[in-house]
N, C-alpha and C positions, 0 to 999 in steps of 0.2 A: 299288471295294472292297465297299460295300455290294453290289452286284449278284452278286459273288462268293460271298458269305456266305449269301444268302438262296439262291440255286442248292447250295449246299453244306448246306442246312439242309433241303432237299427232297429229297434222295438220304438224307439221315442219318433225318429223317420216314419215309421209304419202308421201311427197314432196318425201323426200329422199330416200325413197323406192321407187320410182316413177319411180325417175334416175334411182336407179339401175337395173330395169326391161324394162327399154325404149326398149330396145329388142323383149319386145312384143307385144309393138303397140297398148295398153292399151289405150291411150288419144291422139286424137287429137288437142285439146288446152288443156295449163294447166289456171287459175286461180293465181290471188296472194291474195287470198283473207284470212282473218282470223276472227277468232270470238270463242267464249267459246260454240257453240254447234255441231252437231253430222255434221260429216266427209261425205259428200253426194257428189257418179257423177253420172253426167247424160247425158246421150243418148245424139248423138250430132245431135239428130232430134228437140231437145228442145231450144227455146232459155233462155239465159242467160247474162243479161246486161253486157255491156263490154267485149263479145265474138263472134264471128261471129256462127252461124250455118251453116254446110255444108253440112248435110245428107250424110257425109262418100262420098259425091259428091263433082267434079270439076265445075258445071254446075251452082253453084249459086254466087254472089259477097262474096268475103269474109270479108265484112264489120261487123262490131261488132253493137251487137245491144245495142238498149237504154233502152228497158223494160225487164225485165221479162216475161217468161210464166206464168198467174195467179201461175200455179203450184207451181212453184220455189217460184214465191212471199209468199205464204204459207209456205214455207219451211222457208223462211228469216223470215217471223212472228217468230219462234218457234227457232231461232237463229239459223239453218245450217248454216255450212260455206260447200260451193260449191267447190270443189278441181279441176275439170276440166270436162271436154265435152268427152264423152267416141267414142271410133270407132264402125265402126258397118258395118251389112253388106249394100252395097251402096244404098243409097235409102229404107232402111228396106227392101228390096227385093228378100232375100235369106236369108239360114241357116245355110252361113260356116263362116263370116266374115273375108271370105280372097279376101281383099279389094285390088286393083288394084293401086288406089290411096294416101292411107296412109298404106296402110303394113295390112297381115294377124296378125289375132290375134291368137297365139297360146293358145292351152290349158293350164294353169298355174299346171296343174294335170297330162300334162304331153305333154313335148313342140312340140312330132310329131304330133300332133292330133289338130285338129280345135276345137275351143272353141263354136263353134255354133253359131246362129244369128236367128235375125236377130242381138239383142242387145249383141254380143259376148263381148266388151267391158267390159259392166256393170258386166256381169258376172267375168269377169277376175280379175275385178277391186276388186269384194268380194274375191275371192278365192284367190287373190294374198295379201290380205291384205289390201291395200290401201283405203279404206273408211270402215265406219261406213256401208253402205248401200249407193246403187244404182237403181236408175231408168231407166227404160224399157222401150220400146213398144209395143204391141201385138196384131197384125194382123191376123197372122196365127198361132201361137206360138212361138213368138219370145223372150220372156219374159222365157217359159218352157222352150224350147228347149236348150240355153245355160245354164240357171239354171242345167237342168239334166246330162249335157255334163261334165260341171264344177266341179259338187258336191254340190250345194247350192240349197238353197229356194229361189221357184218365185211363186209372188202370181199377177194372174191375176185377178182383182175382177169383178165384175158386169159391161156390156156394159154400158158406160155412166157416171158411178160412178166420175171419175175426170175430169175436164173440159178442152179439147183439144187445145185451144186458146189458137197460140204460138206456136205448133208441129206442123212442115209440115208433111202432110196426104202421107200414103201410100192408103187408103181405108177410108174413112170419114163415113161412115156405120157400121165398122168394130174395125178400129183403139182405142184401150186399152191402157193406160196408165198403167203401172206397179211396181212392186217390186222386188229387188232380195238383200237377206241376207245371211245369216248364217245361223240364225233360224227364225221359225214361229214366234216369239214376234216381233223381231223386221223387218220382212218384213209384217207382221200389222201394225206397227204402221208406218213406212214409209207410206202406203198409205192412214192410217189415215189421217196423217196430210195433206197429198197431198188435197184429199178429203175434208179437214177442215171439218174432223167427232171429234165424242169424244164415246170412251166406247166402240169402236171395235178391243182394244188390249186386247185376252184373260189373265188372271191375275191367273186363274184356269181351267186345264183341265177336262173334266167330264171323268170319268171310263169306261176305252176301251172296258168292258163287257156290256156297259147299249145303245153303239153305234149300231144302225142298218147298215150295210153295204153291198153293193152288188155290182158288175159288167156286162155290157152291153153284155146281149146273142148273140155269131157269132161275136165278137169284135175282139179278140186277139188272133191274130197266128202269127206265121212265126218273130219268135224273135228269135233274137241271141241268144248264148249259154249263157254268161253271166245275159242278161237283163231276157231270159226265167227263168233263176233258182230261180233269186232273186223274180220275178214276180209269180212264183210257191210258194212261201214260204209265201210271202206276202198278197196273197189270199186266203189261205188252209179254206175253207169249206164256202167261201162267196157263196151267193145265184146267179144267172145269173136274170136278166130283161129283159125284151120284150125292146128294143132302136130301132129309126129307124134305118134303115141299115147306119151304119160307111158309107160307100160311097154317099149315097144322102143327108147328112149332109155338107161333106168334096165337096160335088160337089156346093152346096150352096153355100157358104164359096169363092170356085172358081171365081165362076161367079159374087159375089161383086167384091171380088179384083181385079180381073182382069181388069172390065171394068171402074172402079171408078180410076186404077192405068194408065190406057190406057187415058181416058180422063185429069187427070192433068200432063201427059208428053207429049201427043201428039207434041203438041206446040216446046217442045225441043229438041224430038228426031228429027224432020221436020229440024231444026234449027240448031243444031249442034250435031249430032248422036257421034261423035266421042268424046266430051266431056266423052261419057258412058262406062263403062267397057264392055268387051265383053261380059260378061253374065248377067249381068241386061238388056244390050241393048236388046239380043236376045230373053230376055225372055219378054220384056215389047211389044216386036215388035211380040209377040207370042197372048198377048192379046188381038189381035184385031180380033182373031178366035172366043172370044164368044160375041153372039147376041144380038141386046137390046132383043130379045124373052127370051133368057137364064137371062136376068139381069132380066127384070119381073116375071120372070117364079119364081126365086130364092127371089124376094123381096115378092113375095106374098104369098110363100108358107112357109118363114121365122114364122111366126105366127103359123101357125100347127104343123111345128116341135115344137116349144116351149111347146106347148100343150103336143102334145106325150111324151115328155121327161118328163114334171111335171106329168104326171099322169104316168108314169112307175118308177117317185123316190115317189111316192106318199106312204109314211108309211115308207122312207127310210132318213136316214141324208144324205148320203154322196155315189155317186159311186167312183169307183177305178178306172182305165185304166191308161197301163204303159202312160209315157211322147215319150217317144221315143222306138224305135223296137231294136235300137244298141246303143252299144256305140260310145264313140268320133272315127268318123272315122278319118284317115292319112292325112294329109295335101298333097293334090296333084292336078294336073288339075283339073282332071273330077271328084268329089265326088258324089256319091250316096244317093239323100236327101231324098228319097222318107222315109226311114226306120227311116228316122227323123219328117217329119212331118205328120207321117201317121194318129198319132191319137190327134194331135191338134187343126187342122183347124174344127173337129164343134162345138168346144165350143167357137168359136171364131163368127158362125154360129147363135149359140143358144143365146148367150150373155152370158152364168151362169158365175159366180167364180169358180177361177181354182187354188189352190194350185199346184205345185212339190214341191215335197219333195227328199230331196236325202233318196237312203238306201243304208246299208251297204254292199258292196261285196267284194269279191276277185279280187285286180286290178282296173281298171276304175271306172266310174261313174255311178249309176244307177237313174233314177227318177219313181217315182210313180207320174199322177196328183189326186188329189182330188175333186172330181167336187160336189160343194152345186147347193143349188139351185137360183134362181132368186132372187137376192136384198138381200137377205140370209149371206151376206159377214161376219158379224161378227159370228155368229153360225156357219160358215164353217172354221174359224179361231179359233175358241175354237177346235172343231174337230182334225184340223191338228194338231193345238198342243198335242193332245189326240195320235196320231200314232205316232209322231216323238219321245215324251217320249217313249214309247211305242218299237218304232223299234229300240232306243239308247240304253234301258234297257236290250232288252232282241237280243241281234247280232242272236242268232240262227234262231230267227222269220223270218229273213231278210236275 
């Protein structure tokens, strides 16, 4: 009975907390829902019986749906209560989630600064408290990019790993279902159960001395002063790998989304353009620059990258590369995204699992991603867990 009470008094906290930050534009629908398990929001790309989905859009009915996303239904197996539909940036389309239509989501780390996106939401929703844990989605890096922005853990796992039925597609090639926590245990075990796996929540980390670790040769430059130092500290004597060139990955990556993003809006921008914020509009009316040659060119060459990449992690657990080049930039017009998604979009490319992890710095946010290897998801989540001890223990490392 007590047990019941204090799990009831944790959902009714969340609520209330909820209020008191409505300022930030954290949830576009809330939920009344209740139950005796873990405090879960989600992405309001997902649906969720008895809420409408809007994709942070004007452009769809906002009639509430009747089923579940498999996803969610998993989630309800394992007794979640759903607290509400998180904002995002429109259409998963971008990486400020300063939305036109439901309100920017500030940083909760620090409210002049954009919380990132596309899932900036979900992230908020961790870093402000209000759930247990939140779900993602990750096209390009949408899942890292506010993870690193925020200060929290996002775990992208393996292309394919959760079943998308029920999430309107930004990229249906591409498109990642995800997690974003606190810590590595429990953004494992979120997409454990999403996933309805068992045995991929690490219970014990291996010894940070027994870990092989290295970073992608010609990778990483031109980082801010913040994300550089911590980035410096965090790598001190890893080895460099032969990766293919960061640009023909990230230009891969391009050429899905774009044209997969180009074909399921056609129809609505033709239809009603003005439903769209100005920068989704401009930028989805932009994809119609790349070719179906660039879209085959990029699907058939998908396979050789994979290749190159498992044979340059080949004798290696885990690469390193920052999440992001800067930190939260300023809430304003024009932001500068490029230094945000610079080094996301090719593991998004590749399919691998992708931890961030926050580290510790002076000031804002910093992320590290962890990149395992293919299907690899639970070994790359013992790992993480292995650095995050690791970078908590010892602040000078980091």
């Amino acid at each position: 009975h007590l047990e019941a009470i204090l799990v009831a008094m944790k959902i009714m906290d969340a609520r209330a907390r909820s209020a008191q930050l409505k300022h930030l534009n954290i949830f576009i629908t809330m939920t009344d829902e209740d139950g005796p398990g873990e405090v879960v929001a989600v992405k309001d790309l997902i649906d969720v019986r008895g809420t409408p989905t809007s994709a942070g859009s004007t452009v769809l009915p906002m009639d509430s749906k009747a089923e579940d996303a498999p996803l969610v239904a998993a989630l309800r197996e394992s007794g979640c209560v759903i607290i509400g539909k998180t904002n995002m940036h429109e259409w998963a389309f971008g990486s400020t989630s300063i939305n036109p239509h439901y309100g920017t989501v500030p940083n909760p780390r620090d409210v002049t600064r954009i919380s990132g996106g596309s899932s900036g939401g979900s992230a908020a929703a961790v870093a402000a408290g209000l759930c247990d844990w939140s779900i993602g989605t990750d096209t390009g890096g949408s899942v890292r990019i506010p993870a690193a922005l925020c200060g929290v853990v996002g775990f992208k796992p393996t292309l394919g790993t959760i079943d998308t039925t029920g999430v309107l597609p930004l990229s249906f090639s591409l498109d990642t279902i995800g997690s974003l926590a606190s810590d590595v245990t429990t953004a494992t075990h979120g997409v454990e159960l999403m996933a309805r796996q068992v045995g991929w929540t690490p219970t014990k980390a291996p010894a940070i001395g027994d870990l092989r670790l290295a970073v992608p040769a010609d990778w990483v430059a031109d980082l801010d002063e913040i994300v550089g130092v911590a980035w410096a500290k965090a790598t001190t004597d890893l080895l460099e790998l032969p990766f293919p060139p960061l640009s023909d990955l990230s230009k891969g990556c391009l050429a899905l989304m774009y044209s997969e993003a180009a074909a399921y809006h056609r129809r609505w921008i033709a239809e009603s353009p003005e439903r769209y914020g100005v920068d989704v509009l401009e930028r989805l009316r932009s994809t119609y620059t790349v070719s179906g040659a660039d879209y085959v060119d990029a699907m058939v060459r998908r396979d050789a990258f994979r290749d190159s990449v498992a044979e340059a992690m080949d004798g290696y657990d885990a690469v390193l590369v920052p999440t992001t080049a800067a930190v939260a930039p300023l809430i304003q017009p024009l932001v500068n995204t490029e230094p945000l998604t610079r080094f996301t979009r090719a593991f998004n490319y590749t399919g691998q699992p992708v931890f961030s992890l926050p580290l510790a710095s002076p000031g804002l946010p910093v992320g590290i991603q962890i990149i395992g290897r293919m299907g690899r998801d639970a070994e790359l989540a013992s790992i993480a867990l292995a650095l995050e001890q690791a970078w908590s223990d010892d602040q000078t490392t980091v």
